[in-house]
C-alpha positions in Angstrom: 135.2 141.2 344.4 136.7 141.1 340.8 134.3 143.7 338.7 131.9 142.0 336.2 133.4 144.3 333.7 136.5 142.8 333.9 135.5 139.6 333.3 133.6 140.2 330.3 136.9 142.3 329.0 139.4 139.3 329.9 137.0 136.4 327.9 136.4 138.8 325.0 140.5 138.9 324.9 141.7 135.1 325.4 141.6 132.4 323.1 139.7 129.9 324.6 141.6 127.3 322.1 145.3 128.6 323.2 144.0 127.9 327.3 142.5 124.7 326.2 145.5 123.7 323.7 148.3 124.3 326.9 146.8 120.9 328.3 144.5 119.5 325.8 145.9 117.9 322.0 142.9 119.6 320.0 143.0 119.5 316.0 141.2 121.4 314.0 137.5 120.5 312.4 135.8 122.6 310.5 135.3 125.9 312.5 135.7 124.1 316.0 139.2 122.3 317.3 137.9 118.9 319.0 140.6 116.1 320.9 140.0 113.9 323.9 137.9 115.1 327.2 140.0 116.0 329.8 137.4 115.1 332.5 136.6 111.6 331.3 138.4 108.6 329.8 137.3 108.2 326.2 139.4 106.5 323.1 137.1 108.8 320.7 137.2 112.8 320.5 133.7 114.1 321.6 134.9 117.6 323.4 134.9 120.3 321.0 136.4 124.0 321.5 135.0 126.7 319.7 136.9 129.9 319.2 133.4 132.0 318.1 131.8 131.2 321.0 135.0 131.0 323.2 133.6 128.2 325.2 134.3 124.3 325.7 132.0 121.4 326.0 132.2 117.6 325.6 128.8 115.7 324.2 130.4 112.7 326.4 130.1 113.8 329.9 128.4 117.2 329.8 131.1 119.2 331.0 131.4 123.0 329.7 132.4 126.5 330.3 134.7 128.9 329.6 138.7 129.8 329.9 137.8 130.9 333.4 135.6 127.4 334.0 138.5 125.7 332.4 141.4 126.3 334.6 139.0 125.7 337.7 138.2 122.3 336.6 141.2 121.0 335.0 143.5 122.3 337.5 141.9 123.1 340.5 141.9 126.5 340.9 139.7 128.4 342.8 137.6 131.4 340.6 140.2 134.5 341.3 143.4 132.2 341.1 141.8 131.4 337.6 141.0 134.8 336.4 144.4 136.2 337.6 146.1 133.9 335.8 144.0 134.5 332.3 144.7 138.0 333.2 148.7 137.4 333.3 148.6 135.7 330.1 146.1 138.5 328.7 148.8 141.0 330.1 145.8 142.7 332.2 145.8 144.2 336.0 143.1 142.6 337.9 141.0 145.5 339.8 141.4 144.9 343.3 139.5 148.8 343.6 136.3 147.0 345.4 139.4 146.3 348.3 140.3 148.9 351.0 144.3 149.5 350.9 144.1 147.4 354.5 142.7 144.1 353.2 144.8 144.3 349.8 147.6 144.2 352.1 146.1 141.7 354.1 145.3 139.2 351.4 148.5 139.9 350.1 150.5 138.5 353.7 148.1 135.9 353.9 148.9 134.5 350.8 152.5 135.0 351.1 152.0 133.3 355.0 150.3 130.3 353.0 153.1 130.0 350.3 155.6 130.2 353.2 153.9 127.5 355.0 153.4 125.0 352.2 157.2 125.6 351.3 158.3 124.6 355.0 156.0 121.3 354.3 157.4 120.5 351.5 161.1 120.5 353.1 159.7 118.3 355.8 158.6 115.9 352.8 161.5 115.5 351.5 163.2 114.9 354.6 161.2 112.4 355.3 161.6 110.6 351.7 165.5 110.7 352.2 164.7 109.0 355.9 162.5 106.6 353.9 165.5 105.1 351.8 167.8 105.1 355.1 165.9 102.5 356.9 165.4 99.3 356.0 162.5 98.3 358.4 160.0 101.2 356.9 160.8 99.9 353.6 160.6 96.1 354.6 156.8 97.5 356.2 156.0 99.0 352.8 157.2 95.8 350.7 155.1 93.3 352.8 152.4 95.7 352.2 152.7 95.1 348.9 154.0 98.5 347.3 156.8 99.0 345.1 159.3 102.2 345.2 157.6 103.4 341.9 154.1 103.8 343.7 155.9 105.3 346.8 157.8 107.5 344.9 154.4 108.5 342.8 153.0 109.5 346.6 156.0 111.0 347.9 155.7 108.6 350.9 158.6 109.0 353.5 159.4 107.9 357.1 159.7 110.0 359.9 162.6 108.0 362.4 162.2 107.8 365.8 163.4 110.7 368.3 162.2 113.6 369.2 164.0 116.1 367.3 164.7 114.6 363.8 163.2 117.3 362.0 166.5 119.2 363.3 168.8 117.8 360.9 166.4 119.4 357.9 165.8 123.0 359.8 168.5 125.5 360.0 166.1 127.0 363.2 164.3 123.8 365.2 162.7 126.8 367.0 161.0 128.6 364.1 157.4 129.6 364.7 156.6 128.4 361.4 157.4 124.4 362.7 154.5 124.7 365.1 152.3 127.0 362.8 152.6 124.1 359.6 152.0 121.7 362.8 155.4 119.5 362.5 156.7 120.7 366.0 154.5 120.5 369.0 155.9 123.1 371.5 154.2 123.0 375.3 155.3 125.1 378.4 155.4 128.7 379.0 157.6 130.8 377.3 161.9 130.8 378.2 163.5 127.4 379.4 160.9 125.6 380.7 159.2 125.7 377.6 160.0 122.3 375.6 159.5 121.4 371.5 159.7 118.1 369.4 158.3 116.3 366.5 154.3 115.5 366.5 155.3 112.6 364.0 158.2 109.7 365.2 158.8 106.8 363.7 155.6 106.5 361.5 155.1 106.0 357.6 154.5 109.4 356.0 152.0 110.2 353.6 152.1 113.5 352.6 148.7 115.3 351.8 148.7 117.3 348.6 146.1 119.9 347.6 144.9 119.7 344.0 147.4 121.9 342.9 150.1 119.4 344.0 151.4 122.0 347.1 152.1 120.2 349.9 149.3 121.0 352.9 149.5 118.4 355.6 150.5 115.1 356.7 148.9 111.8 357.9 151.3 109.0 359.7 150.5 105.4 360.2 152.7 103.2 363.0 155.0 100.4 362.0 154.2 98.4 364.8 151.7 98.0 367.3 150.8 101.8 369.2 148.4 104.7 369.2 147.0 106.2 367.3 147.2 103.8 364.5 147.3 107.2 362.2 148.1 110.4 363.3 147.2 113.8 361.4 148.4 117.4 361.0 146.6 119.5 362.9 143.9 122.5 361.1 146.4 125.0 359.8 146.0 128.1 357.9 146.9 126.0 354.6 144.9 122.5 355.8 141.6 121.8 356.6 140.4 118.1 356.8 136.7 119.1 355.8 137.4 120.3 352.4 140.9 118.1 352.1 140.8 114.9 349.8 144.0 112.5 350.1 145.2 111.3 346.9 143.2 113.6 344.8 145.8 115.3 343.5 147.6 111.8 342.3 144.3 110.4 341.1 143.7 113.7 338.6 144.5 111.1 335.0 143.2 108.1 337.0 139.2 110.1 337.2 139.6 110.7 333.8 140.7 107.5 332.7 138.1 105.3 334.7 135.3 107.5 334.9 134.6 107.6 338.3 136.3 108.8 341.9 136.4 105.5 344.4 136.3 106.9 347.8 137.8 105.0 350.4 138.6 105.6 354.6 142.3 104.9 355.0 145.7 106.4 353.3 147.2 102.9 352.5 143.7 101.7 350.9 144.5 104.9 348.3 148.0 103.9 348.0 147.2 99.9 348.0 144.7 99.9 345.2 146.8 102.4 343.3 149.2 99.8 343.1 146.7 97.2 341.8 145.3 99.5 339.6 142.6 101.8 340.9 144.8 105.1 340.4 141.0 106.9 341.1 141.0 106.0 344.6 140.9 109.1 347.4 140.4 109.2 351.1 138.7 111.3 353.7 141.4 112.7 356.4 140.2 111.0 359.3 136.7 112.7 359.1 133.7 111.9 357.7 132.4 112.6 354.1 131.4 116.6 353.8 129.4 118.2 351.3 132.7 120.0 350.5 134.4 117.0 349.3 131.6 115.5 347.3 131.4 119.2 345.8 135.0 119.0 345.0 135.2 115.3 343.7 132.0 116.4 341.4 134.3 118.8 339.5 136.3 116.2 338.3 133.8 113.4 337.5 130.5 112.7 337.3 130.4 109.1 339.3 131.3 108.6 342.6 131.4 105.4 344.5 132.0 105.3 348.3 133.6 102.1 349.9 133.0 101.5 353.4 133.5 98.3 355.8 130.6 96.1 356.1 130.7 96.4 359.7 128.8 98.8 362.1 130.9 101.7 361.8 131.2 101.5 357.8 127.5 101.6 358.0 127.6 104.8 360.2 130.2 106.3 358.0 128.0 105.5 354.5 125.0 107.3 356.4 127.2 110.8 356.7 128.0 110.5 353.2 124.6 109.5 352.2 123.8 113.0 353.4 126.7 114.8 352.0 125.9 113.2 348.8 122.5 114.2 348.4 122.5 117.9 347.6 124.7 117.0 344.7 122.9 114.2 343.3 122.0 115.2 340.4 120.4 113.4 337.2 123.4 113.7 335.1 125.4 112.1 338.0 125.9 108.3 340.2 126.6 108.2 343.1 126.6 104.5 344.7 128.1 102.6 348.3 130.2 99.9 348.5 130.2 97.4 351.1 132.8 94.9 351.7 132.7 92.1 353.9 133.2 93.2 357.8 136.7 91.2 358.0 138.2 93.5 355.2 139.0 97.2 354.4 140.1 97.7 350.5 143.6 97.5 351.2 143.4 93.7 352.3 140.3 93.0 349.7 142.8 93.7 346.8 146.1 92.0 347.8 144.1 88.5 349.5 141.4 88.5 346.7 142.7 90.4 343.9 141.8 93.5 341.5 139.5 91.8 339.4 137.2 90.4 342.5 137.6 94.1 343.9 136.1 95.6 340.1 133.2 93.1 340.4 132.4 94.9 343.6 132.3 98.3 342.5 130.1 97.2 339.3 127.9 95.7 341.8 127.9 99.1 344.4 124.4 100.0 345.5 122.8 103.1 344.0 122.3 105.9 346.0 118.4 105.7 345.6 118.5 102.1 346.7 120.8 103.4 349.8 118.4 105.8 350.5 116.1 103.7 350.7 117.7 101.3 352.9 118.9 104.1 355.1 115.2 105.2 355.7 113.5 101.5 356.6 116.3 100.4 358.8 114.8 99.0 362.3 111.3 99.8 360.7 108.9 97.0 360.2 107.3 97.5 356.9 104.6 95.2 357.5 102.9 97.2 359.7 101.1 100.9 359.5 103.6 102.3 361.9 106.6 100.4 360.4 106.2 102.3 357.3 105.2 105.9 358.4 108.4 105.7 360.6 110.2 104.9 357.1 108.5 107.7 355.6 109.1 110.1 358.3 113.3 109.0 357.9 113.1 109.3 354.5 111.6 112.8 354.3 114.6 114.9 355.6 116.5 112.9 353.0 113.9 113.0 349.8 113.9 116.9 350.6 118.0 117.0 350.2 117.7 116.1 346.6 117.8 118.7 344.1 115.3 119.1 341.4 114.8 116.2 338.9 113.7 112.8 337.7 115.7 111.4 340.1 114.0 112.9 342.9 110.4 112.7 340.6 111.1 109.0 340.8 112.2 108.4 344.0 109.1 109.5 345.9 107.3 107.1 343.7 109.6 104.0 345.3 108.8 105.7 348.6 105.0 106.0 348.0 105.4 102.4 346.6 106.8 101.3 349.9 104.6 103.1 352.1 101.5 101.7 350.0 100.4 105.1 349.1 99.9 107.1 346.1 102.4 109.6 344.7 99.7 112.3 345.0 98.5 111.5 348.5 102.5 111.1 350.3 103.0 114.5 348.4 99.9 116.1 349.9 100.9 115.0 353.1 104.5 115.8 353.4 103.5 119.6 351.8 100.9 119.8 354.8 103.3 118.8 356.8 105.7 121.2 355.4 102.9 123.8 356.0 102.5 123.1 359.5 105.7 123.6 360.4 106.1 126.9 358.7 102.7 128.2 360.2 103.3 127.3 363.6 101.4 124.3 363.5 98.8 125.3 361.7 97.8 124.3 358.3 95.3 124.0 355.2 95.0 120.5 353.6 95.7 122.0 350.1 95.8 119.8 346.8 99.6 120.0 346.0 100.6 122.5 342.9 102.1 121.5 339.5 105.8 122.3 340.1 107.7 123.7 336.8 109.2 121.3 334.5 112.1 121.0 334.2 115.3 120.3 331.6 118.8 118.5 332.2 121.9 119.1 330.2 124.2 116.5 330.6 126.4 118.2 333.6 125.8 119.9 336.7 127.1 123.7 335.9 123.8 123.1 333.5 121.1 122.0 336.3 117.5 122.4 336.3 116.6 125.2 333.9 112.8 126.6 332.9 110.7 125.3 330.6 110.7 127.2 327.4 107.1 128.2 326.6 105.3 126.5 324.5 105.1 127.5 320.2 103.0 130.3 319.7 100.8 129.9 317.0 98.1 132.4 315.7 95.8 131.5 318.3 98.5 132.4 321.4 100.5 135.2 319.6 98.5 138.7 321.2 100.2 140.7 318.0 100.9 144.8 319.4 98.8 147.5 317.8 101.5 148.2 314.5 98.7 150.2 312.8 99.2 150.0 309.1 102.8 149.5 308.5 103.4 146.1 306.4 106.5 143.9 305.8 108.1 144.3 302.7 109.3 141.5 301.3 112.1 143.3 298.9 113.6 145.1 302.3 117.3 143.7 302.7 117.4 144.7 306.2 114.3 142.9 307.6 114.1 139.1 308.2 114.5 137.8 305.0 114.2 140.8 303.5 110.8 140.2 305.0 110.7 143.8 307.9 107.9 146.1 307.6 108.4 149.9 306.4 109.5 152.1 309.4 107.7 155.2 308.0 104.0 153.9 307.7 104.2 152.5 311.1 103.1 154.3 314.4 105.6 155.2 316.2 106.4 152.7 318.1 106.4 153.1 322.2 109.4 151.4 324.0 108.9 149.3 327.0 109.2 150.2 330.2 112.6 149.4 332.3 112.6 145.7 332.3 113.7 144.5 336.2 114.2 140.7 336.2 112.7 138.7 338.4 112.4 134.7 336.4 109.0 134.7 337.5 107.4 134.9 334.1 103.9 133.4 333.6 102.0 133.0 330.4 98.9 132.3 329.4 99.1 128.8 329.7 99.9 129.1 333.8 103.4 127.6 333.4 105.4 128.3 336.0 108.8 128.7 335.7 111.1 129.7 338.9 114.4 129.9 337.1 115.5 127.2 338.9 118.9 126.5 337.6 121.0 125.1 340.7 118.1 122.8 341.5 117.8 124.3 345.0 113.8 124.1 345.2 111.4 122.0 346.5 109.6 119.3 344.3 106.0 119.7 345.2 104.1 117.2 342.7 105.7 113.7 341.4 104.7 114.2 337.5 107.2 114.0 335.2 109.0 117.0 333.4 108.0 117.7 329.9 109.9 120.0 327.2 107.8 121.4 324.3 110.0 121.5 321.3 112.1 124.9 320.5 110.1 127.6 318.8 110.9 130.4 316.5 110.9 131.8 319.1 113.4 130.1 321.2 115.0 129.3 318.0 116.1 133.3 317.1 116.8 134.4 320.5 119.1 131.8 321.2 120.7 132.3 317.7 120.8 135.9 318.6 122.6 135.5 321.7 125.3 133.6 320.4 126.2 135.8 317.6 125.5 139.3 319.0 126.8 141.1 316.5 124.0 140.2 313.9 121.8 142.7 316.4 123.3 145.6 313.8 122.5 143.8 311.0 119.2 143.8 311.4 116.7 146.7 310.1 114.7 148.6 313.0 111.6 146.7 312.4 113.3 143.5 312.9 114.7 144.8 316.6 110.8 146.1 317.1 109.2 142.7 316.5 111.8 141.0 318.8 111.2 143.4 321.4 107.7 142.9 321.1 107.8 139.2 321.9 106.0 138.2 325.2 107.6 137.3 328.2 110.8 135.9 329.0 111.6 136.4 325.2 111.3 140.2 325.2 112.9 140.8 328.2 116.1 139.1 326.9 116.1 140.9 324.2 115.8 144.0 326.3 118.6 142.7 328.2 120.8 142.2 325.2 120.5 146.1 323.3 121.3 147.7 326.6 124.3 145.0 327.2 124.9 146.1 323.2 125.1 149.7 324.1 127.2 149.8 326.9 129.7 146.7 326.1 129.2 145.7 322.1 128.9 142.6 320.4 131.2 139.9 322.2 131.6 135.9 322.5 128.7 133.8 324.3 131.1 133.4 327.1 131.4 137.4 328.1 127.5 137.7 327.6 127.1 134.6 330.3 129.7 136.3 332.2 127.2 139.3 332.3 123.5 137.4 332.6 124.5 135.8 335.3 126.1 139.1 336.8 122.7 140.8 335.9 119.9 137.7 337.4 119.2 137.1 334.2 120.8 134.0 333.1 118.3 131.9 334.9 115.7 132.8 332.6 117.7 132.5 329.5 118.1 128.4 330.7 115.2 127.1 328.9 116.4 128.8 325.6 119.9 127.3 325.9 119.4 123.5 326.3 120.7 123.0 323.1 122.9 125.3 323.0 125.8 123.2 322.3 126.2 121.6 319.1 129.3 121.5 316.7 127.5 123.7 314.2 127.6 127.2 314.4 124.2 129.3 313.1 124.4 131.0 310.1 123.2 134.3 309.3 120.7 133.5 306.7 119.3 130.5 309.2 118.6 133.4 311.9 117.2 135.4 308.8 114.8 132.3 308.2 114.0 131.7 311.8 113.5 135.7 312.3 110.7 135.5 309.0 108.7 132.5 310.5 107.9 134.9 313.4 107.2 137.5 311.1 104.6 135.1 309.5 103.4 133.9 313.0 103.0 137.9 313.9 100.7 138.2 310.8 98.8 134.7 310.8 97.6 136.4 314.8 96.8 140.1 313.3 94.5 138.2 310.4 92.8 136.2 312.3 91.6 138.9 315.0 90.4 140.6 311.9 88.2 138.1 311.1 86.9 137.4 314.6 83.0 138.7 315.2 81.7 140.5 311.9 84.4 142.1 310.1 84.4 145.3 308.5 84.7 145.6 304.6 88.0 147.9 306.0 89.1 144.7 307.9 88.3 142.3 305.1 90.7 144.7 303.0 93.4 144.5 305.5 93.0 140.5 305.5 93.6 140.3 301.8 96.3 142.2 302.2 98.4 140.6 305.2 97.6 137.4 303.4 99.4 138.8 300.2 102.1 139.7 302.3 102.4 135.9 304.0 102.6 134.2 301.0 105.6 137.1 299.5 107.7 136.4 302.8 107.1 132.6 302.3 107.7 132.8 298.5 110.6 135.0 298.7 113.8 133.5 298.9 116.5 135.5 300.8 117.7 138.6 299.2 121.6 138.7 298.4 122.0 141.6 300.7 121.0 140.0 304.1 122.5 137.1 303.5 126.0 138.8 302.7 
């Protein structure tokens, strides 16, 4: 495990815009550099790079990060192949310390196996592209298919000739282990003479499957003629597995971002065939069906997925497996829909017999996933009877409960309750007792179902479900800490707005005790937040998410944590009031002095880096929604956003005194604290804070 400290070193020392710039055309505007999204097809800039923050995001499809998020999504790299290469260009080590001397060494030959493997594969690929131009029959089969030697070139397809030993001619050693390892040579019988070895593919059309950094992994072969199997794949290897393996994803990279979406089809040729007619965002299962490891994959380099199956009984079969696989992922920033053509075709024939326009009209028409769903759940049910539809319900349960937390899944078990004639309220109360039951052995308590917590989207899924900020605190909510008789000072440079109370008429102030996180914070109002960013818990009511608008509260903090190095700045009574704000507030700002003194100020992306290291980032959500806009804060904004809670902290201290039957000392201190509300709202900012 790479050290959290590391990472937070690494983003504080690369330029996000440099990363970015290698693959991206980004020109300057105004403090950000904006171009076109990598990740989507767009004709006008909308993702923006900002060198303060040292993050990315695009206001058209949601997507965002940092330099280490970056090089996983636009090239496929998995998180320590990503920060190894930041830390090459950063001329840092990466720690391995966390690694015993044994498995260092072992990770070490196992990536050197891999690399050897992979290197063997690609010399098979090429063998079989030069065997490709040598016979005319293979190329006659590709022509009548339709394909031209530009879009066989673009796949690398070759042609393995018949024989058993043609992979002789391209191996110095037909009898080297790594042949059978990389799953070219099939070698059977004991050890010595007896023992015999040939080709596993002869006389077959070659596709070569490419991981998504373009190394070549595997192979899938497809007869000429009439035999068996029709297509034949490499076997699992150390460098290949079909579960987590997309074919073609690695040529469709530009054609995601260009049409939006990833068209998932069941066949090699149907990736290669619509290719050819256009759809360069087509890719292919490996002979298996859909996992949640590919839709996890696809999802990192689009939003919209569309599955295309046969209409016939087996399409139907495979759209059910990835109705499931699809369903953990299915968030409400993404689509995912199914496509059925009719039972005579497969997408390969659809295109070249009725072209690529009648083939577009078919995806535009593809059936939602809620409306598959759906479909999925009342098949062989008879809805007009009681049974009919409690069977429906009872299919559809297992697959409502696979969603993750949103309006999508808040307006889904409407449709079902719809369906089922039931209300939203009673299906939920039943399925939670049911839920019950199962947990308690069978026995439960018929309990009225509880008000799950809100919840907020951002527009991609690395920003899921996050808590509800709570709600503005006015004088009536804001319990105001015993600060004795100290009073802001509106003339005091160093306070919000010049607006912080004197330190030396205060009492001392008592610090807090050691905040441990746990994103179950409560206030007075009974919302409930369960930091629920990944949108792995359980809806347990059907209303609909609300979002109270950002308060001063929200407003500073998140201020705060973008530009941490205003925390100095401020005078010691501004870092008391903000420690003194209640709940999740206070504890992130508790969070943020002790990150202060142990790392300094740094970007947004190194304190992420850290939150989510710490638990913490999870309750910081709610705050963060709107995180990303193309203006940056400026100081004397915080300083403005830091006085209204000043204001709101007094407003709360006045009207207590005034509760019951004041004393003539408490009438004083009214006076007085009013006095001081109207200086800090009268006031304009001094020139020394807002330097």
């Amino acid at each position: 495990m790479i050290p959290p400290g590391f990472i937070q070193d690494l983003l504080s020392r690369t330029d996000i815009v440099e990363v970015v710039g290698r693959h991206v055309e980004l020109k300057k505007a105004g403090i950000n550099h904006k171009g076109l999204c990598p990740f989507h097809g767009e004709k006008s800039p909308s993702f923006i790079v900002s060198p303060t923050r040292q993050t990315y995001h695009c206001f058209g499809c949601g997507v965002h990060g940092n330099a280490v998020g970056f090089l996983m999504e636009h090239s496929g790299l998995g998180f320590v192949e990503a920060v190894q290469e930041l830390a090459q260009q950063a001329g840092m080590q990466v720690p391995q310390d966390e690694r015993s001397a044994e498995e260092r060494e072992r990770a070490a030959a196992q990536k050197k196996r891999q690399a050897t493997l992979t290197d063997v594969l690609l010399r098979a690929s090429d063998h079989y592209r030069g065997q490709l131009k040598k016979s005319p029959r293979a190329i006659d089969y590709l022509k009548k298919r339709g394909l031209t030697g530009q879009i066989a070139a673009h796949f690398a397809l070759g042609y393995a000739p018949e024989g058993w030993r043609a992979l002789a001619s391209a191996f110095p050693a037909y009898d080297d282990p790594l042949l059978a390892e990389a799953g070219m040579v099939i070698v059977s019988g004991e050890e010595g003479e007896e023992q015999k070895r040939y080709d596993r593919f002869r006389d077959r059309i070659m596709f070569p499957i490419r991981n998504v950094q373009g190394d070549t992994i595997g192979f899938g072969g497809r007869v000429l003629d009439k035999g068996e199997p029709k297509y034949l794949n490499s076997p699992e290897t150390p460098v290949f597995s079909k579960g987590r393996e997309l074919y073609g994803l690695f040529e469709a990279r530009a054609g995601l971002r260009q049409r939006g979406y990833a068209l998932v089809v069941e066949g090699y040729m149907d990736v290669v065939a619509l290719a050819q007619s256009g759809f360069n965002n087509a890719v292919a299962t490996l002979g298996t069906a859909c996992t949640a490891e590919h839709v996890h994959k696809l999802f990192r380099f689009t939003e919209s997925v569309v599955f295309s199956f046969d209409g016939d009984a087996a399409g139907r079969r495979a759209a059910g497996r990835a109705l499931e696989a699809a369903l953990p992922h299915a968030t409400d920033t993404r689509s995912v829909k199914f496509l059925f053509l009719p039972a005579e075709h497969d997408p390969d024939s659809y295109v070249r017999e009725l072209g690529a326009e009648a083939f577009e009209r078919c995806v535009q028409e593809a059936i939602p996933l809620s409306r598959q769903l759906m479909e999925a759940a009342a098949e062989g049910c008879d809805l007009g009877s009681v049974e009919g539809r409690a069977r429906m319900l009872s299919n559809a349960r297992p697959l409502w409960q696979a969603l993750p937390q949103g309006l999508l899944k808040r307006a889904l078990l409407g449709e079902l309750a719809k369906r089922a004639q039931l209300s939203d309220q009673d299906l939920m109360s039943a399925w939670q007792v049911q839920a019950e039951g199962s947990r308690g052995g069978g026995r439960s308590e018929q309990r009225p179902p509880r008000n799950p917590a809100p919840s907020s989207h951002s527009p991609r899924s690395s920003f899921e479900d996050g808590d509800e900020p709570p709600p503005d605190f006015g004088p009536a909510d804001y319990e105001p800490a015993d600060y004795g008789d100290f009073h802001p000072d509106p003339g005091h440079g160093g306070g919000a707005a010049g607006g912080g109370p004197s330190a030396g008429e205060r009492k001392p102030w008592q610090g807090k005790k050691e905040w441990k996180p746990s994103g179950d914070w409560k206030d007075k109002k009974d919302w409930k937040g369960k930091g629920s960013w990944k949108r792995r818990g359980e809806d347990e009511a059907p209303q609909l998410p609300r979002r109270a608008p950002s308060s001063p509260m929200d407003n500073a903090l998140r201020m705060l944590l973008l530009n941490s190095a205003w925390w100095e700045r401020l005078s010691a009574e501004d870092h008391q009031l903000l420690h003194q704000l209640p709940g999740v507030h206070g504890e992130l700002v508790a969070w943020l002095e002790r990150y202060l003194v142990h790392h300094g100020a740094g970007p947004w992306s190194a304190l992420e880096a850290s939150m989510s290291e710490d638990g913490v980032l999870d309750s910081a959500r709610g705050l963060l929604v709107d995180l990303f806009t193309e203006d940056e804060p400026q100081f004397e904004v915080f300083q403005l956003a830091l006085r209204q809670l000043w204001i709101a902290r007094l407003e709360g201290e006045a009207q207590k005194l005034v509760q019951g039957t004041p004393s003539s000392e408490d009438l004083r201190r009214f006076t007085q604290i009013r006095t001081q509300i109207k200086q800090l709202k009268d006031t304009p900012l001094s020139q020394e804070s807002t330097a």
